[in-house]
mmCIF file of the N, C-alpha and C atoms, coordinates in Angstrom:
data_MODEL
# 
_entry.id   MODEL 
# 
loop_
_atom_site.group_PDB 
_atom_site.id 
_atom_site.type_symbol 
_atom_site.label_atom_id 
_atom_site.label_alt_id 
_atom_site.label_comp_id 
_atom_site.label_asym_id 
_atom_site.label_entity_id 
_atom_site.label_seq_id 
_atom_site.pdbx_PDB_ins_code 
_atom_site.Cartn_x 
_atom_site.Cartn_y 
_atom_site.Cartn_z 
_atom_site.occupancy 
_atom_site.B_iso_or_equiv 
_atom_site.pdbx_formal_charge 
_atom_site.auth_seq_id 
_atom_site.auth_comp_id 
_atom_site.auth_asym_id 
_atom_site.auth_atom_id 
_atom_site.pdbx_PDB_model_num 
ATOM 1   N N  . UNK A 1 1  ? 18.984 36.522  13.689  1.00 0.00 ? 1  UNK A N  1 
ATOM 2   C CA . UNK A 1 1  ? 18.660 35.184  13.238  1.00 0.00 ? 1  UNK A CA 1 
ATOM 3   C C  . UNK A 1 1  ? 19.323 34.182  14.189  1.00 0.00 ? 1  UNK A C  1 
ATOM 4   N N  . UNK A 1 2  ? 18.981 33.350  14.682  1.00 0.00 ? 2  UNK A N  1 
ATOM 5   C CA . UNK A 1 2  ? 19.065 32.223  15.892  1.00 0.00 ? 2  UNK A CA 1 
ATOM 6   C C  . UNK A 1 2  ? 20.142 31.331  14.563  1.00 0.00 ? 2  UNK A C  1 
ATOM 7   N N  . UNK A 1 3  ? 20.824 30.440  15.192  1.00 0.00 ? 3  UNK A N  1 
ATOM 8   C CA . UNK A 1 3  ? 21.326 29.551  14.584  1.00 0.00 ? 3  UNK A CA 1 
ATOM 9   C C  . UNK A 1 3  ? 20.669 28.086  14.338  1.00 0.00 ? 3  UNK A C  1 
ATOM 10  N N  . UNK A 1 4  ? 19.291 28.017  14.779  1.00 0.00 ? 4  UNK A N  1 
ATOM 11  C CA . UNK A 1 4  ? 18.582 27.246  13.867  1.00 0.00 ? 4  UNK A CA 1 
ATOM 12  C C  . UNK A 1 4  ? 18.173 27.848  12.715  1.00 0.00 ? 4  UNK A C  1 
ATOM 13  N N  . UNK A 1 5  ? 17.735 28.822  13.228  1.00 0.00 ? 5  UNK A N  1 
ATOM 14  C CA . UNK A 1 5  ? 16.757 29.402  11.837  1.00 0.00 ? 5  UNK A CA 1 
ATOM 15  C C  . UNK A 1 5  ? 18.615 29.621  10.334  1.00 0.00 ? 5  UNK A C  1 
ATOM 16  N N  . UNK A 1 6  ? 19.430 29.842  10.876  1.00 0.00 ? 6  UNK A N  1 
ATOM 17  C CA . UNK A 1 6  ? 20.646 30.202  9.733   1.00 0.00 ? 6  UNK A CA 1 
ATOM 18  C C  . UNK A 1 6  ? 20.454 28.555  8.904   1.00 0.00 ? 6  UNK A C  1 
ATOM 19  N N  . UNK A 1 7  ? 21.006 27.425  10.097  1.00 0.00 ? 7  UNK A N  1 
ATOM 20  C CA . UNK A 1 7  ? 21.002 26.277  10.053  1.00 0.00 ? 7  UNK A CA 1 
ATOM 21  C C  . UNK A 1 7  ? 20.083 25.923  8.717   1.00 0.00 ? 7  UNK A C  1 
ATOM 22  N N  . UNK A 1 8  ? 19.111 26.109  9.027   1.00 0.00 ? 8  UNK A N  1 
ATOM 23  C CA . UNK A 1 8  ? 17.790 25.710  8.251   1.00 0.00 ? 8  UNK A CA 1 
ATOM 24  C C  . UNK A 1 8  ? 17.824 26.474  6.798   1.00 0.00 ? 8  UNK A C  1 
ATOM 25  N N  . UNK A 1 9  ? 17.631 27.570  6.993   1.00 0.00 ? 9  UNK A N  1 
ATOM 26  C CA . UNK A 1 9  ? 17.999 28.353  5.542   1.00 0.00 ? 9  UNK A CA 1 
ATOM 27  C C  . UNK A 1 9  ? 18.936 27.894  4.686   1.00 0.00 ? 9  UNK A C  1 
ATOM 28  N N  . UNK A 1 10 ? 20.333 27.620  5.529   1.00 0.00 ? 10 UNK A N  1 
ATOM 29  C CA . UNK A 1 10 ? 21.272 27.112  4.861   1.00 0.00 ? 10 UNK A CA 1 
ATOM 30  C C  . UNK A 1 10 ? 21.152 25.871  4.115   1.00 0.00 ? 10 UNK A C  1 
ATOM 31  N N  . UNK A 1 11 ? 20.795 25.122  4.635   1.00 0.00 ? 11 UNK A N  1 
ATOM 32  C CA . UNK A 1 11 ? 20.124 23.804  4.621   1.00 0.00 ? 11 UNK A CA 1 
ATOM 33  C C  . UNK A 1 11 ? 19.080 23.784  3.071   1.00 0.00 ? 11 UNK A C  1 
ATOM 34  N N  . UNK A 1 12 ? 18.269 24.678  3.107   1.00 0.00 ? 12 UNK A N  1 
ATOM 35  C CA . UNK A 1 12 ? 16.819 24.972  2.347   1.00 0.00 ? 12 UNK A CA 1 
ATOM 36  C C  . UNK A 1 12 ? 17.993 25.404  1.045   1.00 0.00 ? 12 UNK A C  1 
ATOM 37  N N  . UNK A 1 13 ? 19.076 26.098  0.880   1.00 0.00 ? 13 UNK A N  1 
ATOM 38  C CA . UNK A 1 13 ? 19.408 27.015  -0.217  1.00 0.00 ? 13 UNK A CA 1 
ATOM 39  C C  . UNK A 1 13 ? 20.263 26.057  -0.934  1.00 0.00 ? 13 UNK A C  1 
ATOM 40  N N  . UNK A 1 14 ? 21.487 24.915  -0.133  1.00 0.00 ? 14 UNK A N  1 
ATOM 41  C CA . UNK A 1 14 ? 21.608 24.127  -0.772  1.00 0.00 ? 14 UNK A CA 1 
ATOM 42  C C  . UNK A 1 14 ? 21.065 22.946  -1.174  1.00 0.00 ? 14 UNK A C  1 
ATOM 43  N N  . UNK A 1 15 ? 19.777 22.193  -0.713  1.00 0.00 ? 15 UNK A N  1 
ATOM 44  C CA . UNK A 1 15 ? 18.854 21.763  -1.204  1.00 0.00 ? 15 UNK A CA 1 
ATOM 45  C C  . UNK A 1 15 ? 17.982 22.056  -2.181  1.00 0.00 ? 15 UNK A C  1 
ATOM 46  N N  . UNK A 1 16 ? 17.991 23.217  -2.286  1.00 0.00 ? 16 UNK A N  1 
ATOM 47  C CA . UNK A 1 16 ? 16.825 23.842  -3.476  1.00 0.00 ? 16 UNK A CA 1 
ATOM 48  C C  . UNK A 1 16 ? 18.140 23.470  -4.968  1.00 0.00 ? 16 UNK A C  1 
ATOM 49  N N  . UNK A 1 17 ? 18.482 23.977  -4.566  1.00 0.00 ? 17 UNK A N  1 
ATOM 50  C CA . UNK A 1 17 ? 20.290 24.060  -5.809  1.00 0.00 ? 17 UNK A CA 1 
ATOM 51  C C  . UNK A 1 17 ? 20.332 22.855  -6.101  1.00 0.00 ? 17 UNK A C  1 
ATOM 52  N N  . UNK A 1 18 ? 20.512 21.853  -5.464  1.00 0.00 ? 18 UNK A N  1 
ATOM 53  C CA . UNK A 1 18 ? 20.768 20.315  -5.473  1.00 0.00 ? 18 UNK A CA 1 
ATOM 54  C C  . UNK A 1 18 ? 19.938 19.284  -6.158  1.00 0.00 ? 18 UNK A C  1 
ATOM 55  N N  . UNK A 1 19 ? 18.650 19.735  -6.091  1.00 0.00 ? 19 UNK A N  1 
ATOM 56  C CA . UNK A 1 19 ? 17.777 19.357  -6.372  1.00 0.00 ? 19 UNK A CA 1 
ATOM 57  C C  . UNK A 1 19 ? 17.365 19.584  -7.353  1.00 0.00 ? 19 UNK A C  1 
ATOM 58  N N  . UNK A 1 20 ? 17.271 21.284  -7.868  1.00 0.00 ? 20 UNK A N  1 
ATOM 59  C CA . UNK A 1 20 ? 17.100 21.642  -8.959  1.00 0.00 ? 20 UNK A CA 1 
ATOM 60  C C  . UNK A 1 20 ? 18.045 21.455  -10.122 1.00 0.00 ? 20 UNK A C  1 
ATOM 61  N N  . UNK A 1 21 ? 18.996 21.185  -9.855  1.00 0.00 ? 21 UNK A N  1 
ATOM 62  C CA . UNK A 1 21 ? 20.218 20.890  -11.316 1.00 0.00 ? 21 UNK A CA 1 
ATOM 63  C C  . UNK A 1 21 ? 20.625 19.181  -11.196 1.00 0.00 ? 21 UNK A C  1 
ATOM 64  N N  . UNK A 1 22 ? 19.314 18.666  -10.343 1.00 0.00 ? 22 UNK A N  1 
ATOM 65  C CA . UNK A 1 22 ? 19.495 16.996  -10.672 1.00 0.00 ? 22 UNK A CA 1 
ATOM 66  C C  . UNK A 1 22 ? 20.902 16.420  -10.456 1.00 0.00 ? 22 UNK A C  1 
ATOM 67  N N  . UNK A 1 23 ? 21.578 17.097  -9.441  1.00 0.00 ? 23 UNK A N  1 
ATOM 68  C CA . UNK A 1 23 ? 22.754 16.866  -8.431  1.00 0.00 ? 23 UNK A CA 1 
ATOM 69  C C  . UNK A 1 23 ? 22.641 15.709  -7.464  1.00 0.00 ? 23 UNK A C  1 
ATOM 70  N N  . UNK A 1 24 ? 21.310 15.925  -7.077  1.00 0.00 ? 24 UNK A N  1 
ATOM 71  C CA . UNK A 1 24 ? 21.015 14.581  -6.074  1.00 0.00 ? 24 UNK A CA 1 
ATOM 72  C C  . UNK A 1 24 ? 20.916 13.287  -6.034  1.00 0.00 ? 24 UNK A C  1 
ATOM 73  N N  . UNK A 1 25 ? 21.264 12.631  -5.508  1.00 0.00 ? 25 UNK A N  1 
ATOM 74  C CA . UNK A 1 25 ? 21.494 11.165  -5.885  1.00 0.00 ? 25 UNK A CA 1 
ATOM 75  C C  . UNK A 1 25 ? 21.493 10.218  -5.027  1.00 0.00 ? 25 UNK A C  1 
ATOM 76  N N  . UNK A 1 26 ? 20.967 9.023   -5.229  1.00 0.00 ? 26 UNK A N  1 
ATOM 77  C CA . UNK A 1 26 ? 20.696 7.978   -3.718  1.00 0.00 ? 26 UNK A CA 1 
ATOM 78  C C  . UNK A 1 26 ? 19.369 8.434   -2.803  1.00 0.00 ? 26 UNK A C  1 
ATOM 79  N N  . UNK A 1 27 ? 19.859 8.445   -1.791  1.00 0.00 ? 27 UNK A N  1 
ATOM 80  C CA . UNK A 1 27 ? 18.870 8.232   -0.740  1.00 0.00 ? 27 UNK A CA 1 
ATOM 81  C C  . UNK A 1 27 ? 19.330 9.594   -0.088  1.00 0.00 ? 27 UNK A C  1 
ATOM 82  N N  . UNK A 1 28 ? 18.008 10.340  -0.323  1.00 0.00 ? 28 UNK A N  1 
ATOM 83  C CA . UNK A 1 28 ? 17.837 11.823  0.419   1.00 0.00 ? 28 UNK A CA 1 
ATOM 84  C C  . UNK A 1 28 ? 17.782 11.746  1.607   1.00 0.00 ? 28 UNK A C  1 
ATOM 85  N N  . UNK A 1 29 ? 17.280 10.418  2.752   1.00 0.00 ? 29 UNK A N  1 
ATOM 86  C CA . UNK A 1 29 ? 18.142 10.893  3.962   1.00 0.00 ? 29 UNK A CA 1 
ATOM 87  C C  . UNK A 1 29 ? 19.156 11.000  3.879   1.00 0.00 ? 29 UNK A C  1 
ATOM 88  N N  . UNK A 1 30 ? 20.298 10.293  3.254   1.00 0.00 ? 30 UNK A N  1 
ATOM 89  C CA . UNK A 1 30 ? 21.595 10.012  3.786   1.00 0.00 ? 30 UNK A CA 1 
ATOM 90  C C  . UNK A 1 30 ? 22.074 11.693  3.061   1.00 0.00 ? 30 UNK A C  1 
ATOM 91  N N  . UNK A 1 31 ? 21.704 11.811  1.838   1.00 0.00 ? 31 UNK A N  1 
ATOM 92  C CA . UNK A 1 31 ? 22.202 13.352  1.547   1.00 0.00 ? 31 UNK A CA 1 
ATOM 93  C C  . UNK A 1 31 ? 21.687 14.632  1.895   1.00 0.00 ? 31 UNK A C  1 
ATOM 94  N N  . UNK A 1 32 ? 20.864 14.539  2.753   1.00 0.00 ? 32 UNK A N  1 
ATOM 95  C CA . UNK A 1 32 ? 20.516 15.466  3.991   1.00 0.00 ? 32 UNK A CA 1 
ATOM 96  C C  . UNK A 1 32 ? 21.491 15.237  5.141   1.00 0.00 ? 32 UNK A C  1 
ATOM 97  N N  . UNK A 1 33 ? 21.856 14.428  5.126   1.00 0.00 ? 33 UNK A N  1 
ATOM 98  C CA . UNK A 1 33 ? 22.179 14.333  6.823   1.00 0.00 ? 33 UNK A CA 1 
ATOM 99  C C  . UNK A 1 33 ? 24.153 14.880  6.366   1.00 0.00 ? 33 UNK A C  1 
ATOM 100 N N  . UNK A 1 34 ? 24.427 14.180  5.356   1.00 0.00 ? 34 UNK A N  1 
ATOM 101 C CA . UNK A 1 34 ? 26.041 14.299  4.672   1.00 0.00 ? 34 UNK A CA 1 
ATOM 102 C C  . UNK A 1 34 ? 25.773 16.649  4.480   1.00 0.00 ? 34 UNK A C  1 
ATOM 103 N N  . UNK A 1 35 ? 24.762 16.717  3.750   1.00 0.00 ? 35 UNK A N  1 
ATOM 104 C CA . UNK A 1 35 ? 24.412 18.298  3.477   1.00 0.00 ? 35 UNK A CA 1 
ATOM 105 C C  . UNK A 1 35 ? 24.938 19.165  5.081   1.00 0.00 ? 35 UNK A C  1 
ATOM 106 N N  . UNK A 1 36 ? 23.759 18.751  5.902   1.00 0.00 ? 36 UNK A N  1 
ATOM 107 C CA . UNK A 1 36 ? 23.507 19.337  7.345   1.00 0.00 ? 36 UNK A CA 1 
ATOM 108 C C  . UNK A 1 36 ? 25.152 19.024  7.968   1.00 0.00 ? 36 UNK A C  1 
ATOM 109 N N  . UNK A 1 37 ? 25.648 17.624  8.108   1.00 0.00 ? 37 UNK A N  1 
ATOM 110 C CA . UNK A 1 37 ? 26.840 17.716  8.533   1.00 0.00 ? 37 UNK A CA 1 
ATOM 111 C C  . UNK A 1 37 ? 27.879 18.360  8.237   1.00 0.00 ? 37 UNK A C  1 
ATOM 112 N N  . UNK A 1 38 ? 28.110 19.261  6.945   1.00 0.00 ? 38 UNK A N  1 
ATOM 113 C CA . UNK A 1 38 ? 28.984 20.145  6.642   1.00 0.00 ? 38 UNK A CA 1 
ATOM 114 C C  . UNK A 1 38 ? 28.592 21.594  7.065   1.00 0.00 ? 38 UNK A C  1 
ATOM 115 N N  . UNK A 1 39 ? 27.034 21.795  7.312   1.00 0.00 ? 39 UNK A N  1 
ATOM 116 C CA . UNK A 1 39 ? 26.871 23.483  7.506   1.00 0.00 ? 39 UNK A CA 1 
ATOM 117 C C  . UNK A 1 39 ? 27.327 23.263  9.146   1.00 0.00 ? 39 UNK A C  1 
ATOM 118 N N  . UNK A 1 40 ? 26.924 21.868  9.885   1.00 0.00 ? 40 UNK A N  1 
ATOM 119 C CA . UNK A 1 40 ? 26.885 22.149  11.345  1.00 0.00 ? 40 UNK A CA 1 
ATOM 120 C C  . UNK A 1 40 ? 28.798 22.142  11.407  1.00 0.00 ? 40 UNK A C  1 
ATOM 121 N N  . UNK A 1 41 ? 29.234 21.266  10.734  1.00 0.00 ? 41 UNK A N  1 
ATOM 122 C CA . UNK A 1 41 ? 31.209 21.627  11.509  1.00 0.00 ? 41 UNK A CA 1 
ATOM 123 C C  . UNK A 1 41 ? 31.347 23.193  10.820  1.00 0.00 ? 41 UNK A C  1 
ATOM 124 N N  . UNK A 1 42 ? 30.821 23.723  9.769   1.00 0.00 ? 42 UNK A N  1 
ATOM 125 C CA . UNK A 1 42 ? 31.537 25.012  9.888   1.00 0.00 ? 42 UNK A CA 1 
ATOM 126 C C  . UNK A 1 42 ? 30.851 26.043  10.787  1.00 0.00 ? 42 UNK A C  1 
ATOM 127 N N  . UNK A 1 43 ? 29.682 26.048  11.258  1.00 0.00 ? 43 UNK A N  1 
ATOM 128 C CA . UNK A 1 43 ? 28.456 26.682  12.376  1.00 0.00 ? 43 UNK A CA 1 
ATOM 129 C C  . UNK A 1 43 ? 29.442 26.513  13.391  1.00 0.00 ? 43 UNK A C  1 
ATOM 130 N N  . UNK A 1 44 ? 30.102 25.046  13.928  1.00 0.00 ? 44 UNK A N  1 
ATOM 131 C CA . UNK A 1 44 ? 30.874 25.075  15.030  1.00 0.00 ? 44 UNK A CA 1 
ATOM 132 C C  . UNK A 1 44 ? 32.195 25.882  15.166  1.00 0.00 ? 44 UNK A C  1 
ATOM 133 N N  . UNK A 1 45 ? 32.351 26.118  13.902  1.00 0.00 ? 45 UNK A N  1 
ATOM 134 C CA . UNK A 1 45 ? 33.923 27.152  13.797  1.00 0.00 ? 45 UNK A CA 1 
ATOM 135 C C  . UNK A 1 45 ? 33.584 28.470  13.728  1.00 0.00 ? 45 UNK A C  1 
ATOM 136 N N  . UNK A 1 46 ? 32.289 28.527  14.030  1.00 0.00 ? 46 UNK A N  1 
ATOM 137 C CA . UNK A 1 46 ? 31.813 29.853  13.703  1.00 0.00 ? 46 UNK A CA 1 
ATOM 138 C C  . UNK A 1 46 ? 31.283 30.463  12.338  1.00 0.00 ? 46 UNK A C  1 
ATOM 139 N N  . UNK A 1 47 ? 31.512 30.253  11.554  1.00 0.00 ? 47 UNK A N  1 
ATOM 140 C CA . UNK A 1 47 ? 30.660 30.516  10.525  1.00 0.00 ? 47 UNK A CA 1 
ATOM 141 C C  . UNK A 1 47 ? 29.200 30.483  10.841  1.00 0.00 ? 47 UNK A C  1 
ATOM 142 N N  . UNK A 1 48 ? 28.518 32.111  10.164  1.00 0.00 ? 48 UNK A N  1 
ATOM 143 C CA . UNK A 1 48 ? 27.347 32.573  9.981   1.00 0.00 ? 48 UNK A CA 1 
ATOM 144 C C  . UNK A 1 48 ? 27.019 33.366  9.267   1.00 0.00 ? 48 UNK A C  1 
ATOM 145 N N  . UNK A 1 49 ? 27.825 32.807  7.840   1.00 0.00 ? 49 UNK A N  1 
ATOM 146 C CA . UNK A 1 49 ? 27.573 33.450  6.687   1.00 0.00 ? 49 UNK A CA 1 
ATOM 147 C C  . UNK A 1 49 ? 26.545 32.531  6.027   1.00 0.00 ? 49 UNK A C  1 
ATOM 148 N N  . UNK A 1 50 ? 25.174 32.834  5.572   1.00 0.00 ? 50 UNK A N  1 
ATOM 149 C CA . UNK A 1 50 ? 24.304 31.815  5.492   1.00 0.00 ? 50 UNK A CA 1 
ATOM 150 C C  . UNK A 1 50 ? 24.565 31.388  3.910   1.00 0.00 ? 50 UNK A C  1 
ATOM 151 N N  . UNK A 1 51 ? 25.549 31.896  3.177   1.00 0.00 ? 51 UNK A N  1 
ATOM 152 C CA . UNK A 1 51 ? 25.569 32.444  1.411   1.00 0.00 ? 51 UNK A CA 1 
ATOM 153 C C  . UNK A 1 51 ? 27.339 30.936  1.465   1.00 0.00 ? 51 UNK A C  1 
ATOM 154 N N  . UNK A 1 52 ? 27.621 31.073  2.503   1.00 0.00 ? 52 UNK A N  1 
ATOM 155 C CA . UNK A 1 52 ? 29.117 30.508  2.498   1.00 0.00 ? 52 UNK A CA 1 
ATOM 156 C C  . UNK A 1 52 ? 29.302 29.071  3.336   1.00 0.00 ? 52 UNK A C  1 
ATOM 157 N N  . UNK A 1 53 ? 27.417 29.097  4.000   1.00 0.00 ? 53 UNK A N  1 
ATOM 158 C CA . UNK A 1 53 ? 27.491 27.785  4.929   1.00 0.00 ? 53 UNK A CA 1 
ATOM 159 C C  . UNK A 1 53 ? 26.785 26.640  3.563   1.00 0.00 ? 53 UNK A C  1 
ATOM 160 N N  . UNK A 1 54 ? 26.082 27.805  2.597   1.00 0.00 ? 54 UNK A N  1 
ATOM 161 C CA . UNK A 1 54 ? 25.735 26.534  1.660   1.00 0.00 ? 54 UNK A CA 1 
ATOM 162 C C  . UNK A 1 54 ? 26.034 26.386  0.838   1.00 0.00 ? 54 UNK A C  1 
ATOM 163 N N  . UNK A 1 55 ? 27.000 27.280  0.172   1.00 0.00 ? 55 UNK A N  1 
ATOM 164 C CA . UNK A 1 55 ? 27.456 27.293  -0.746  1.00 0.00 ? 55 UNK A CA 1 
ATOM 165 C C  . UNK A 1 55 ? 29.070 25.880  -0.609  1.00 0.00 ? 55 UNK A C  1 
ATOM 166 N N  . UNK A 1 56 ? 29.672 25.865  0.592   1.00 0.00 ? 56 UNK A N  1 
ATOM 167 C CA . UNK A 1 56 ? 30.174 25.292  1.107   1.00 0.00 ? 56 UNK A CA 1 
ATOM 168 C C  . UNK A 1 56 ? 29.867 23.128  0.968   1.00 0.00 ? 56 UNK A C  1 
ATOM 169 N N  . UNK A 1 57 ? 28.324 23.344  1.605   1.00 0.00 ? 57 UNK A N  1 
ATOM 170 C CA . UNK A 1 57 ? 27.829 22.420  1.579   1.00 0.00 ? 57 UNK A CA 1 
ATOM 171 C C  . UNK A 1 57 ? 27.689 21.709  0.331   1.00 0.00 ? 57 UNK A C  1 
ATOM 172 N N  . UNK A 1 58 ? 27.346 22.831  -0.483  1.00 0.00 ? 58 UNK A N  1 
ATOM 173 C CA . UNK A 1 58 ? 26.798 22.051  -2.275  1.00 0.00 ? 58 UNK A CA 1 
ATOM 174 C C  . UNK A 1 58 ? 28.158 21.930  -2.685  1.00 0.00 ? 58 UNK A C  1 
ATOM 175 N N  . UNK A 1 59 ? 29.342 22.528  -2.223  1.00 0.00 ? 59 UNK A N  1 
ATOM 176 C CA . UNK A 1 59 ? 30.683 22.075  -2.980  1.00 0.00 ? 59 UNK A CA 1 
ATOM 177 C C  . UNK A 1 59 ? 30.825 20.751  -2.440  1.00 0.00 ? 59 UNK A C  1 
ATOM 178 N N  . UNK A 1 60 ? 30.669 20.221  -1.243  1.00 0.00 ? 60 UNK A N  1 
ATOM 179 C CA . UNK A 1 60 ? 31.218 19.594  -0.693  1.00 0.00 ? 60 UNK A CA 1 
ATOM 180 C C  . UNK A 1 60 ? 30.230 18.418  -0.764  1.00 0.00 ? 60 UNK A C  1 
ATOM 181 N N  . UNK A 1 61 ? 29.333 18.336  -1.547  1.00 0.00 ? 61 UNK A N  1 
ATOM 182 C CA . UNK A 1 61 ? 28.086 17.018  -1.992  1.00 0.00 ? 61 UNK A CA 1 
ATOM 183 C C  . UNK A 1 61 ? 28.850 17.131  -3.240  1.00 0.00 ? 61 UNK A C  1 
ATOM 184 N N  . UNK A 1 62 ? 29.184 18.134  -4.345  1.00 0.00 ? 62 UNK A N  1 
ATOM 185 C CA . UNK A 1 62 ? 29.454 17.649  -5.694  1.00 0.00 ? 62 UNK A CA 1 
ATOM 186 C C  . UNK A 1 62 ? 30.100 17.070  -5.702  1.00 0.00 ? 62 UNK A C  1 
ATOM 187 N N  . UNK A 1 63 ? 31.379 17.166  -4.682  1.00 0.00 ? 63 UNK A N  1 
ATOM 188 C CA . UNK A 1 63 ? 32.971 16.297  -4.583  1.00 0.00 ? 63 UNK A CA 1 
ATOM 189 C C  . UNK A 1 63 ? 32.975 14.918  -3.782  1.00 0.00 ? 63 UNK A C  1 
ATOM 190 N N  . UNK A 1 64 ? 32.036 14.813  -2.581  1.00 0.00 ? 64 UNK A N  1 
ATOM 191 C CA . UNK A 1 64 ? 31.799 13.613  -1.967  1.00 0.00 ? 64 UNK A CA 1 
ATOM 192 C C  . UNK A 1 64 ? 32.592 12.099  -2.840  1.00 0.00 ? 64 UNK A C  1 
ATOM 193 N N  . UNK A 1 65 ? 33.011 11.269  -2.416  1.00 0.00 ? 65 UNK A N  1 
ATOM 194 C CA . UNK A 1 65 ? 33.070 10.380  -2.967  1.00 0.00 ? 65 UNK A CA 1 
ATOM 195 C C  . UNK A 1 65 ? 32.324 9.709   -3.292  1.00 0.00 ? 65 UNK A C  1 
ATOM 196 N N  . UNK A 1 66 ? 32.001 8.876   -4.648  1.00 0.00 ? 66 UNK A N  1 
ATOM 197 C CA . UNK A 1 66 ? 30.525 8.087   -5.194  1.00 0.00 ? 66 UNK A CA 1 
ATOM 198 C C  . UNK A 1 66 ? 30.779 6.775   -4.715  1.00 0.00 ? 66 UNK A C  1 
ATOM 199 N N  . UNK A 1 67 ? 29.666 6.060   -3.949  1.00 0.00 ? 67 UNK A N  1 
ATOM 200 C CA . UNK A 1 67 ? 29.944 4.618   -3.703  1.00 0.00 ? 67 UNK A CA 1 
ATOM 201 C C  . UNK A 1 67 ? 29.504 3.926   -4.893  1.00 0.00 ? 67 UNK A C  1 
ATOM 202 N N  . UNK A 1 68 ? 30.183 2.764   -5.351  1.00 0.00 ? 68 UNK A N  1 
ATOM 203 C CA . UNK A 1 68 ? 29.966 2.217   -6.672  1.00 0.00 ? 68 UNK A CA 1 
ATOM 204 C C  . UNK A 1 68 ? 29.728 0.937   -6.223  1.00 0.00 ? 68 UNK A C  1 
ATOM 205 N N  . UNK A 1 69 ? 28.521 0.385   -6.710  1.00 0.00 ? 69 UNK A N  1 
ATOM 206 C CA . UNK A 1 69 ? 28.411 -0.846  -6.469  1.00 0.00 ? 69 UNK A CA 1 
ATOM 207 C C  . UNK A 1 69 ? 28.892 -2.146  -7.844  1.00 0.00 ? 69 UNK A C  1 
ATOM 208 N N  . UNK A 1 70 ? 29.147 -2.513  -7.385  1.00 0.00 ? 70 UNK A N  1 
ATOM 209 C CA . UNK A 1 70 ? 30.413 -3.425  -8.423  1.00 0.00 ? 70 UNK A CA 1 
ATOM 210 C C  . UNK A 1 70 ? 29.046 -4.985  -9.123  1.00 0.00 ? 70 UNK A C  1 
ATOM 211 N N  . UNK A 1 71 ? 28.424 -5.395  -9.951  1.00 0.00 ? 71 UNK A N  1 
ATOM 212 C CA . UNK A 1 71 ? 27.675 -6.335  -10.300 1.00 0.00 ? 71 UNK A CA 1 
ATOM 213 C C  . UNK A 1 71 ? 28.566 -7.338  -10.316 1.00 0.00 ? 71 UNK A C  1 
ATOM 214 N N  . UNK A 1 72 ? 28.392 -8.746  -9.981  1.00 0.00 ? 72 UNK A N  1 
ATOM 215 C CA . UNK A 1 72 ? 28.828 -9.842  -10.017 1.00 0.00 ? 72 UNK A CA 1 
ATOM 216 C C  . UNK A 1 72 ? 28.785 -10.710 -11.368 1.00 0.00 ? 72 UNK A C  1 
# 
């Protein structure tokens, strides 16, 4: 498996998860791109466990910090 194709899977498994338990929130570019940026720094440390690059990722969207917009 090429490290796009891991990339992508990884990508696809915590998205499917995310999506399906109504986890997602805001604007799906920005939580695609926050998703992908956690599988690609651990891809760069080497990780190519495709079960641990997304599982990783969906921990790391549940915990994200929430931006709160404050009403006047």
């Amino acid at each position: 498996m090429t490290d796009t194709e891991l990339r992508a899977e990884s990508f696809e498994i915590a998205w499917k998860y995310l999506d399906q338990s109504g986890l997602l929130t805001g604007e799906h570019k920005e939580a695609a791109r926050f998703i992908l940026n956690r599988i690609d720094r651990m891809m760069l440390r080497g990780e190519r466990r495709r079960l641990l690059l997304s599982n990783a990722a969906i921990d790391a969207y549940r915990m994200r910090p929430q931006l709160v917009t404050l009403s006047a």
